[in-house]
C-alpha atoms as a printed R data frame, in Angstrom:
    type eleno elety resid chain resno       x       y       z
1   ATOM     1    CA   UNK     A     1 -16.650  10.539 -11.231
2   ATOM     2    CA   UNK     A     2 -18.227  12.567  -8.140
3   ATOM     3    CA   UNK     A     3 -17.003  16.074  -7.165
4   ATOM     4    CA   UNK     A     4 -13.935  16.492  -5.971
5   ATOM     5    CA   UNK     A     5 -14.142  16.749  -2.159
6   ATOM     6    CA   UNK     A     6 -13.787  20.528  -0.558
7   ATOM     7    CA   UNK     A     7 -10.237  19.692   1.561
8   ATOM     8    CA   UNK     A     8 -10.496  22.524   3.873
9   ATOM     9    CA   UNK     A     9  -9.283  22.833   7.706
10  ATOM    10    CA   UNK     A    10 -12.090  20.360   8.463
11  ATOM    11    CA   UNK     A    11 -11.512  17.847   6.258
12  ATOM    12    CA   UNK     A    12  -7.802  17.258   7.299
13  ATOM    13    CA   UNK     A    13  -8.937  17.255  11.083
14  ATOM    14    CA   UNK     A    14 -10.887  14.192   9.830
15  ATOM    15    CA   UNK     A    15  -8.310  12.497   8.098
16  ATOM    16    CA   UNK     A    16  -6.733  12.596  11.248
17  ATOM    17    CA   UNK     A    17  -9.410  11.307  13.520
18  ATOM    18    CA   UNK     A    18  -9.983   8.634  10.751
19  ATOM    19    CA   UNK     A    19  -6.187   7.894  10.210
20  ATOM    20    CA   UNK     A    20  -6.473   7.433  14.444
21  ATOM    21    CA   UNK     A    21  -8.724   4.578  13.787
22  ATOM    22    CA   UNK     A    22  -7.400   2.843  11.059
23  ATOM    23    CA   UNK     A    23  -3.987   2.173  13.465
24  ATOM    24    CA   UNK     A    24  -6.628   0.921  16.100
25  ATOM    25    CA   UNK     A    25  -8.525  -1.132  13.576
26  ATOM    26    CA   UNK     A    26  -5.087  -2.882  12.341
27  ATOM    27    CA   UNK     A    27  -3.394  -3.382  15.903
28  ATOM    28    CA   UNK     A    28  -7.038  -5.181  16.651
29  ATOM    29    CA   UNK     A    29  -7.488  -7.200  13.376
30  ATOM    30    CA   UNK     A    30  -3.527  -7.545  12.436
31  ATOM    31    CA   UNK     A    31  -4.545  -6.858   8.723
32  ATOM    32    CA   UNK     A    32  -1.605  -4.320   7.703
33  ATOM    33    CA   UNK     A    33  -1.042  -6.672   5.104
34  ATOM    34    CA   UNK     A    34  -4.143  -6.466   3.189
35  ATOM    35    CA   UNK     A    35  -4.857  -2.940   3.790
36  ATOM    36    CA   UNK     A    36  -1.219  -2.199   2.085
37  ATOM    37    CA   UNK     A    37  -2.574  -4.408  -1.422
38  ATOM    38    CA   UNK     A    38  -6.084  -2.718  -1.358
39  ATOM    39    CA   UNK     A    39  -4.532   0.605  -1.579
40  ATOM    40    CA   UNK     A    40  -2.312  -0.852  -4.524
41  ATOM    41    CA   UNK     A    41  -4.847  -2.735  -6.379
42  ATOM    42    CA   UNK     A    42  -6.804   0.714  -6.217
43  ATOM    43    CA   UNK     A    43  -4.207   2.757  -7.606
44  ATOM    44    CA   UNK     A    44  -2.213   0.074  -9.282
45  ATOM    45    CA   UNK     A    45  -4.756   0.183 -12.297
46  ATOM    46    CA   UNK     A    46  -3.764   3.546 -13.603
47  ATOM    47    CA   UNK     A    47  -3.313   4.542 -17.652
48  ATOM    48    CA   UNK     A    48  -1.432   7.318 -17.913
49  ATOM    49    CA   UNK     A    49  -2.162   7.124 -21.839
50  ATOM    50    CA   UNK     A    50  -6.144   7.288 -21.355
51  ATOM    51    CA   UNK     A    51  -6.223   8.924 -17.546
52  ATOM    52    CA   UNK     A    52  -8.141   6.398 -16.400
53  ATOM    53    CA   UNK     A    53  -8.233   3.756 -13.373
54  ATOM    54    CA   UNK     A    54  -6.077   4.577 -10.405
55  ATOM    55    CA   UNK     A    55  -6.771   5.528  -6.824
56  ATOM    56    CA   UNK     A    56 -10.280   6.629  -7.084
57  ATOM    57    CA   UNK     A    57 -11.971   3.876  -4.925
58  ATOM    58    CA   UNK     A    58 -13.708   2.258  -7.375
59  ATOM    59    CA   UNK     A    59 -12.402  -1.229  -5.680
60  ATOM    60    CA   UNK     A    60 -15.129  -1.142  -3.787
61  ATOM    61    CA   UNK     A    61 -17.866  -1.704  -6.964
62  ATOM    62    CA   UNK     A    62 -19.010  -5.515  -6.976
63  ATOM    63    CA   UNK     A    63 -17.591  -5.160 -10.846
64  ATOM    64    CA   UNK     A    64 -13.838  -4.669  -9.749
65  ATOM    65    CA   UNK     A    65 -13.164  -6.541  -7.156
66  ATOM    66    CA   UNK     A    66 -14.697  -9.706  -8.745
67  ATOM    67    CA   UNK     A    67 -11.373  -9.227 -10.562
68  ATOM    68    CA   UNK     A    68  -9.805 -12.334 -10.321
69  ATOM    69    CA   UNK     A    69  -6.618 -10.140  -9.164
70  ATOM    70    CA   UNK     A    70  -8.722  -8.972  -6.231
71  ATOM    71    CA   UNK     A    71  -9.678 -11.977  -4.810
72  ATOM    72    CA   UNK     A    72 -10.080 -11.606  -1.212
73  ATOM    73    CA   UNK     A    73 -10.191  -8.251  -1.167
74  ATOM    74    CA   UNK     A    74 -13.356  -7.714  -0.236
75  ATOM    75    CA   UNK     A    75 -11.918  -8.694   3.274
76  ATOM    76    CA   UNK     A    76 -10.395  -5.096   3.676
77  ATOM    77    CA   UNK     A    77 -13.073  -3.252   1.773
78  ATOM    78    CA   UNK     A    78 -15.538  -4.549   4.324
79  ATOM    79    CA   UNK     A    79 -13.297  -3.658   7.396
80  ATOM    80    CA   UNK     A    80 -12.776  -0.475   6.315
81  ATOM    81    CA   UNK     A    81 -16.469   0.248   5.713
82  ATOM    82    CA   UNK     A    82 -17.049   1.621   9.186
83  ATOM    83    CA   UNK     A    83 -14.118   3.831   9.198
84  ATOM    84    CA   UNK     A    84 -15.968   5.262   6.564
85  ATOM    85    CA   UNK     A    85 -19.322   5.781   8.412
86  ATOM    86    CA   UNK     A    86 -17.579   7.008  10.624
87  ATOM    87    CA   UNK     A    87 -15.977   9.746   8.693
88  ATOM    88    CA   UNK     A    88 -18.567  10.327   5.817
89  ATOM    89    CA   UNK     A    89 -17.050  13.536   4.657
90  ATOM    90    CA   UNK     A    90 -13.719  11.327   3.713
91  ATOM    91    CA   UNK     A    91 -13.894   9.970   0.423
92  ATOM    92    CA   UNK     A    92 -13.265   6.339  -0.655
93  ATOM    93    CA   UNK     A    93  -9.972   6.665  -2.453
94  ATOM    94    CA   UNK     A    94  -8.387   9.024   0.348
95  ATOM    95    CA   UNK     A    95  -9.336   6.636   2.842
96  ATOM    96    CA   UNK     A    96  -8.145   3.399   0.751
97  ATOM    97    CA   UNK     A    97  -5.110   5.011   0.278
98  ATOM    98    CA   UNK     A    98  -4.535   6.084   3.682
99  ATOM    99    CA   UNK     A    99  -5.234   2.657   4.711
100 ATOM   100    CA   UNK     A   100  -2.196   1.636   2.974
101 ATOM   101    CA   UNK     A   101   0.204   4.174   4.325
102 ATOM   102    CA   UNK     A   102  -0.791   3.732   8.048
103 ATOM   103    CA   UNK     A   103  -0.254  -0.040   7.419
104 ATOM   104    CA   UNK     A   104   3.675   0.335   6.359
105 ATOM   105    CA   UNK     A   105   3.972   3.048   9.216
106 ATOM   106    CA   UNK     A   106   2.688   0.827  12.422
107 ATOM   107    CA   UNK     A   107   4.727  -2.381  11.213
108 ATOM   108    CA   UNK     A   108   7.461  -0.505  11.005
109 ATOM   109    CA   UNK     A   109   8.044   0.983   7.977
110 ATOM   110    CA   UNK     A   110   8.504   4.865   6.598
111 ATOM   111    CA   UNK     A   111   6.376   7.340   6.870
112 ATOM   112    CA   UNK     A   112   4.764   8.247   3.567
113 ATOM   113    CA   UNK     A   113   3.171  12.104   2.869
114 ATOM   114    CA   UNK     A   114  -0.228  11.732   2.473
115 ATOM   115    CA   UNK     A   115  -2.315  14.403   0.734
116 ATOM   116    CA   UNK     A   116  -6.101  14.058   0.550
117 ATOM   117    CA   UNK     A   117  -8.399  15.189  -1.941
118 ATOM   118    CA   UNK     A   118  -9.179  12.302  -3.613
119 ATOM   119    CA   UNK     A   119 -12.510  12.144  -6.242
120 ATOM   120    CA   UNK     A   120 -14.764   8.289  -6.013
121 ATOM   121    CA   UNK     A   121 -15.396   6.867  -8.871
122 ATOM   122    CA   UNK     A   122 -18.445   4.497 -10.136
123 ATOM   123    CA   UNK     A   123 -16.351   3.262 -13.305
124 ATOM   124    CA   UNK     A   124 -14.249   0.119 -13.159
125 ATOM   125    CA   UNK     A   125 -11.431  -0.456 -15.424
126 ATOM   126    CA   UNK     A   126 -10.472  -3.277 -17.722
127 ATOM   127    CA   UNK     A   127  -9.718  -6.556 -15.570
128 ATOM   128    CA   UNK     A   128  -5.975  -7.431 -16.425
129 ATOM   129    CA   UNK     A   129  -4.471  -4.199 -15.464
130 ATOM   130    CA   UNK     A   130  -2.653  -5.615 -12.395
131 ATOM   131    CA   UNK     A   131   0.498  -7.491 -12.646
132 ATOM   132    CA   UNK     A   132   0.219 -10.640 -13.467
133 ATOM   133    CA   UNK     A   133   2.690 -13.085 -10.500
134 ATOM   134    CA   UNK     A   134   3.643 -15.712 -13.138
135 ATOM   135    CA   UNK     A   135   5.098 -13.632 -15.735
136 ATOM   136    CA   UNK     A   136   8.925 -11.498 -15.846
137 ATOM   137    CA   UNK     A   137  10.462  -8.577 -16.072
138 ATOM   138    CA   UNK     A   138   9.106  -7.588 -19.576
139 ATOM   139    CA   UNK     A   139   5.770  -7.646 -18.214
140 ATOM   140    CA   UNK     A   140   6.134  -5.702 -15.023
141 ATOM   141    CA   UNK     A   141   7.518  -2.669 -16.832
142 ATOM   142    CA   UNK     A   142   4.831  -3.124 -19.411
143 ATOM   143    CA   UNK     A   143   2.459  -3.143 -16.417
144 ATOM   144    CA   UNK     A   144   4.511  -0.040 -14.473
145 ATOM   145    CA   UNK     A   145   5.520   2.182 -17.157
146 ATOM   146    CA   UNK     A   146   1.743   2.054 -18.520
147 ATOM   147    CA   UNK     A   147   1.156   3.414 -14.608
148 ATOM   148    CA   UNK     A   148   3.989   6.190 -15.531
149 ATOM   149    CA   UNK     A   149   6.302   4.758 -12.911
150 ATOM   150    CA   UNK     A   150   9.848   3.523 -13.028
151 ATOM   151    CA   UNK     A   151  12.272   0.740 -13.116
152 ATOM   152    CA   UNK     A   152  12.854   1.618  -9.410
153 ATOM   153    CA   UNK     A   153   9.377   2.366  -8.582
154 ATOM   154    CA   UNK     A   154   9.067  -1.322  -9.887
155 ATOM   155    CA   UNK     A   155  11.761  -2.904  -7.294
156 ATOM   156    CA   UNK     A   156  11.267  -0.350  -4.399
157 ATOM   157    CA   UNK     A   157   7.013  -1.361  -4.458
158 ATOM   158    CA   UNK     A   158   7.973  -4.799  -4.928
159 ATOM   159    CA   UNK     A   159   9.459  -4.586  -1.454
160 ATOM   160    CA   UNK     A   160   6.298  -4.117  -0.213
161 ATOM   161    CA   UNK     A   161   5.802  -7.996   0.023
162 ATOM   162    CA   UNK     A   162   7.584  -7.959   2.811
163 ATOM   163    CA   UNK     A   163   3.939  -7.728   4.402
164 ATOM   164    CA   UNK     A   164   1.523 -10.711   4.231
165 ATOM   165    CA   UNK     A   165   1.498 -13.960   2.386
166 ATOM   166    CA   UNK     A   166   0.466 -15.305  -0.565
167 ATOM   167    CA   UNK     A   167  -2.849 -17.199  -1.024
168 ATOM   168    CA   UNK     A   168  -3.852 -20.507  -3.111
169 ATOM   169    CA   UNK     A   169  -7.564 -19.825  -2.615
170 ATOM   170    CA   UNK     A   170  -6.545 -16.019  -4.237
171 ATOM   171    CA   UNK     A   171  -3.424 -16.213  -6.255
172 ATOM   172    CA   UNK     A   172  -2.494 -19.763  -6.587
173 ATOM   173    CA   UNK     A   173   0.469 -19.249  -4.675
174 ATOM   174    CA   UNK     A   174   1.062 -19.628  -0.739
175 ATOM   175    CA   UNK     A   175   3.176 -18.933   1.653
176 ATOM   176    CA   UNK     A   176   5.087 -15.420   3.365
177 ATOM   177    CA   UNK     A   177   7.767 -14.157   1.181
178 ATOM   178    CA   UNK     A   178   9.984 -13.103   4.690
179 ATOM   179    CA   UNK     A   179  10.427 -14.856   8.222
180 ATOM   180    CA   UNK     A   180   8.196 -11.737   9.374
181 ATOM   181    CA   UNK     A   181   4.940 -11.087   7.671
182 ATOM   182    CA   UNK     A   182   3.945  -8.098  10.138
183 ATOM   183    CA   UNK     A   183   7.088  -6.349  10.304
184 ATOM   184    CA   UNK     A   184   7.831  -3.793   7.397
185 ATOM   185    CA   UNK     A   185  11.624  -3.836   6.548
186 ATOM   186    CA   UNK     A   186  14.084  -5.008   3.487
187 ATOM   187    CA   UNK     A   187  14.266  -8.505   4.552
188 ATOM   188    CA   UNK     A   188  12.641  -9.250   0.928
189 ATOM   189    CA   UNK     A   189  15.983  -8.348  -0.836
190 ATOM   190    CA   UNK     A   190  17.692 -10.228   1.371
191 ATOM   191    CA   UNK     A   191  15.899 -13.126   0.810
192 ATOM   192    CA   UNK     A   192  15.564 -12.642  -2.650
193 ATOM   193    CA   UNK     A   193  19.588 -12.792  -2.712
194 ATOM   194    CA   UNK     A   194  20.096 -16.300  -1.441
195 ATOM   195    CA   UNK     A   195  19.920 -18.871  -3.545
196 ATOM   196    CA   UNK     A   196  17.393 -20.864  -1.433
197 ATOM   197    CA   UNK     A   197  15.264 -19.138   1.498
198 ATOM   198    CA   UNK     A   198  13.336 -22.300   2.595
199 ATOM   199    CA   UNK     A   199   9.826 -22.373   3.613
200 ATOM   200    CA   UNK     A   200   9.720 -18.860   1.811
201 ATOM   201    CA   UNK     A   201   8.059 -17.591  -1.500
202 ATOM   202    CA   UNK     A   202   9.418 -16.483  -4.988
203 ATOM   203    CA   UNK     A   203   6.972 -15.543  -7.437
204 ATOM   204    CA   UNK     A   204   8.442 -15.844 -10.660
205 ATOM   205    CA   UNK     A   205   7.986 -11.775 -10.961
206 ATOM   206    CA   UNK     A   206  10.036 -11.815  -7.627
207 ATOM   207    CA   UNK     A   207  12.560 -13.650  -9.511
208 ATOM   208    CA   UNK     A   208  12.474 -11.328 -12.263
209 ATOM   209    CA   UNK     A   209  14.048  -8.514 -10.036
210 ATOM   210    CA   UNK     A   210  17.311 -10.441  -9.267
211 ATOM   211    CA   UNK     A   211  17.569 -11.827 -13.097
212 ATOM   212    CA   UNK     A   212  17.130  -8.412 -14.508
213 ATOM   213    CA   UNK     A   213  20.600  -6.762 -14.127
214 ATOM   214    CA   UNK     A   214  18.974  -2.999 -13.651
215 ATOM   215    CA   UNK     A   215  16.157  -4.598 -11.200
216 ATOM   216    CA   UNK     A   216  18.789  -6.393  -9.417
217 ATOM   217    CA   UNK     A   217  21.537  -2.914  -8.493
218 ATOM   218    CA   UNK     A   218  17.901  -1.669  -6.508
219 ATOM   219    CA   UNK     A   219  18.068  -5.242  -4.871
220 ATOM   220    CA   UNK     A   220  20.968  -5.168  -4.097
221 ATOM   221    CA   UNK     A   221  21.168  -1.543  -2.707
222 ATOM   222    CA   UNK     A   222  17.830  -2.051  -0.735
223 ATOM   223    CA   UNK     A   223  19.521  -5.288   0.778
224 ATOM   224    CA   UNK     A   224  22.272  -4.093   2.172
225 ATOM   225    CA   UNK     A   225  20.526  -0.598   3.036
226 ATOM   226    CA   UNK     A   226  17.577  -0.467   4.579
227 ATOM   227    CA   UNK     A   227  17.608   3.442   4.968
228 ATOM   228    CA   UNK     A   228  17.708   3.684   0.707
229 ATOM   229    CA   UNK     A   229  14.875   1.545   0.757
230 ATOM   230    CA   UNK     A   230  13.297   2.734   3.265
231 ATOM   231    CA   UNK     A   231  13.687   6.854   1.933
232 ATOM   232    CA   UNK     A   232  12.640   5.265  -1.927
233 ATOM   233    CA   UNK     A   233   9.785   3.555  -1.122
234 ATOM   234    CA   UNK     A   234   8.329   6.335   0.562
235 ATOM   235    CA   UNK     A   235   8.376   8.253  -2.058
236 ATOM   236    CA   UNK     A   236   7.049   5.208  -4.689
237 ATOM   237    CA   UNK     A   237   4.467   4.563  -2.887
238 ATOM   238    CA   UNK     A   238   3.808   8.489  -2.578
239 ATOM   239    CA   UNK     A   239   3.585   8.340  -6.633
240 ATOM   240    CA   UNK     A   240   1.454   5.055  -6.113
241 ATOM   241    CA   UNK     A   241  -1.093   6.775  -4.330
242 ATOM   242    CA   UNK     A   242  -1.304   9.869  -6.501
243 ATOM   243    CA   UNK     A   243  -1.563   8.542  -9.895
244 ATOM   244    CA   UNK     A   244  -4.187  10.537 -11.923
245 ATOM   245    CA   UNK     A   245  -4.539  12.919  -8.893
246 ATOM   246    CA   UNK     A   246  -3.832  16.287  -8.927
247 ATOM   247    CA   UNK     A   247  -3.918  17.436  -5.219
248 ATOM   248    CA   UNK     A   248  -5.479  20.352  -4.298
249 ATOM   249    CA   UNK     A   249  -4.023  23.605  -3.039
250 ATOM   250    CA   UNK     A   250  -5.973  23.941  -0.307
251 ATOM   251    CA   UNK     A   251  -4.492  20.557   0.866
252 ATOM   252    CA   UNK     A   252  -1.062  22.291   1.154
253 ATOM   253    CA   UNK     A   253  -1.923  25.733   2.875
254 ATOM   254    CA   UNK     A   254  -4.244  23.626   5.464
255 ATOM   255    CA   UNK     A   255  -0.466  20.904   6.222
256 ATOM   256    CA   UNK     A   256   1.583  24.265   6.315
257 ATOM   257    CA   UNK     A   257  -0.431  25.557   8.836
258 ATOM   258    CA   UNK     A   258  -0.045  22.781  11.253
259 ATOM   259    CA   UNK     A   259   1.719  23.729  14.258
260 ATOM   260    CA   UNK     A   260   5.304  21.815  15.138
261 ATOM   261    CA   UNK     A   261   4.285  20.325  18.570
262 ATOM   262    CA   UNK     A   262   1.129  18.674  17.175
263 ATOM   263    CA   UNK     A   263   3.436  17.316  14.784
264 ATOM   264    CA   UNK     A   264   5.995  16.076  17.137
265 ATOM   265    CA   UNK     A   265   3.113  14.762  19.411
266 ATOM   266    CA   UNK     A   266   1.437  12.684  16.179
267 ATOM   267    CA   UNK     A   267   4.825  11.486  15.260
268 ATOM   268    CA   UNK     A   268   5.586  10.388  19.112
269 ATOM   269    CA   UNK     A   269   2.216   8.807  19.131
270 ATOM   270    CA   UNK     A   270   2.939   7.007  15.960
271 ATOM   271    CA   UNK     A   271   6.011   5.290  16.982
272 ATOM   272    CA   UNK     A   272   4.588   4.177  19.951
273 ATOM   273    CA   UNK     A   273   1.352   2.612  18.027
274 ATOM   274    CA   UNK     A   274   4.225   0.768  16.004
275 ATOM   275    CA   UNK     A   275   5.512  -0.762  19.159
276 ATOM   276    CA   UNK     A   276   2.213  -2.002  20.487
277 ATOM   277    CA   UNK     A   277   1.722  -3.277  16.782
278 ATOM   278    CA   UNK     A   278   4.908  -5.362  16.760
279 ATOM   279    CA   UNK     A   279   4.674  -6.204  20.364
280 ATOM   280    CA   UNK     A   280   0.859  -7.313  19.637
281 ATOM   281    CA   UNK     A   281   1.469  -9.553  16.769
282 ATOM   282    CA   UNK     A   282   4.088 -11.528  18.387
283 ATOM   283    CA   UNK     A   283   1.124 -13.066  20.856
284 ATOM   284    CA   UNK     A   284  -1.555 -13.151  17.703
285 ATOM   285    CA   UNK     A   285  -2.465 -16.687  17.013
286 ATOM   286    CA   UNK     A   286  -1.209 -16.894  13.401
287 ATOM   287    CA   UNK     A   287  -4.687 -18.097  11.808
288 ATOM   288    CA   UNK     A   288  -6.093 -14.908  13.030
289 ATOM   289    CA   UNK     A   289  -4.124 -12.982  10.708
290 ATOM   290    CA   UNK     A   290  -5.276 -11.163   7.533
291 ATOM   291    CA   UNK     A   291  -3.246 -11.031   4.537
């Protein structure tokens, strides 16, 4: 594990500048999609029991994402790499993970605290930490509560599949599991509700959430409200991102001391980013679109 990285004024101005590029980089490439399950495959391999795996960016090693989980992911590691030349002082797993949040905020969907700070790692965990598509509900909270996270956690994150497509050449599977696959919203619970969504995908853990009775109330509150979902992913994915990560202090004072009209003006400028995103993808050829 290297040193943890000194998160002072600097360093957030960076994350800025770099968070800046990563909206250009995924308006130009469409690749929201993939960005979103890099950052989860990252922190999605967390042990709470041994404190090991999770959002350290050790993705990027040749050893993990050979996983056969992680197939294809070397798309988005490679993207991202000159964002990261870019910005040397940001680490690996901050950037990863701020990846992922700017690619649920420009297609649409809520805007997720990010705190940086993050250490890189050069070990790998285990292969077979990731959830496995095929398998039920008894798995996924084996998978999840290993993580630390919760039978909502499990059903809000699941909504992020309302990004992207599944894959034969990387998970067997293929086709989009909504009508949508650039637009972030709860159009997954919808479409997990009816009984046949044609020319859609269920995964059999997909299924899982509307045959599980507790899995199924979140499905069926995040169906019929997209504000619940939106307000409890955010902060699911916020967990997500932080497993094993203990933000630094200096992280907070450096946020507080933002001033309110460069806040308004980043939040302005992000909704109109989204726009051009949405807008964008409409005229993108759909071959030329990265999942």
């Amino acid at each position: 594990m290297s040193a943890a990285p000194v998160v002072d004024a600097e360093y957030m101005a960076e994350a800025e500048r770099a968070r800046r590029d990563l909206r250009a980089l995924i308006a130009s490439k469409s690749c929201a999609p993939i960005m979103l399950r890099l950052a989860w495959h990252d922190a999605g391999t967390y042990d709470k029991a041994t404190k090991t795996g999770g959002p350290n960016g050790s993705i990027r090693l040749p050893q993990e994402y050979s996983h056969a989980a992680n197939a294809g992911i070397k798309i988005a590691i490679d993207l991202l790499e000159p964002v990261k030349q870019k910005h040397p002082k940001i680490t690996y797993a901050d950037l990863y993970q701020l990846a992922g949040i700017v690619a649920v905020e420009v297609t649409g969907g809520p805007t997720i605290d990010f705190v940086p700070g993050r250490r890189d790692s050069s070990d790998s965990p285990e292969e077979g930490r990731l959830p496995d598509a095929k398998k039920g509900a008894a798995h996924l909270r084996e998978v999840f509560y290993r993580m630390g996270l919760s039978d909502k956690d499990i059903v809000a994150l699941s909504g992020g599949h309302t990004l992207g497509k599944a894959r034969p050449e990387r998970s067997g599977f293929d086709g989009p599991w909504t009508k949508d696959p650039l637009k972030f919203d709860n159009s997954y619970f919808i479409e997990l509700l009816k009984e046949d969504s044609e020319g859609l995908l269920k995964l059999p853990t997909d299924k899982a959430l509307v045959q599980d009775p507790t899995f199924r109330r979140y499905v069926e509150l995040y169906a019929k409200d997209e504000d619940a979902f939106f307000r409890d992913y955010a902060e699911s994915h916020k967990k997500l991102s932080e497993l094993g990560f203990t933000p630094p202090r200096s992280a907070f004072i450096h946020k507080s001391c933002q001033r309110p009209k460069s806040l308004l003006m980043q939040t302005a400028a992000g909704v109109a980013v989204a726009a051009a995103v949405v807008a964008w993808a409409y005229l993108c050829e759909p071959n030329k679109r990265l999942g």
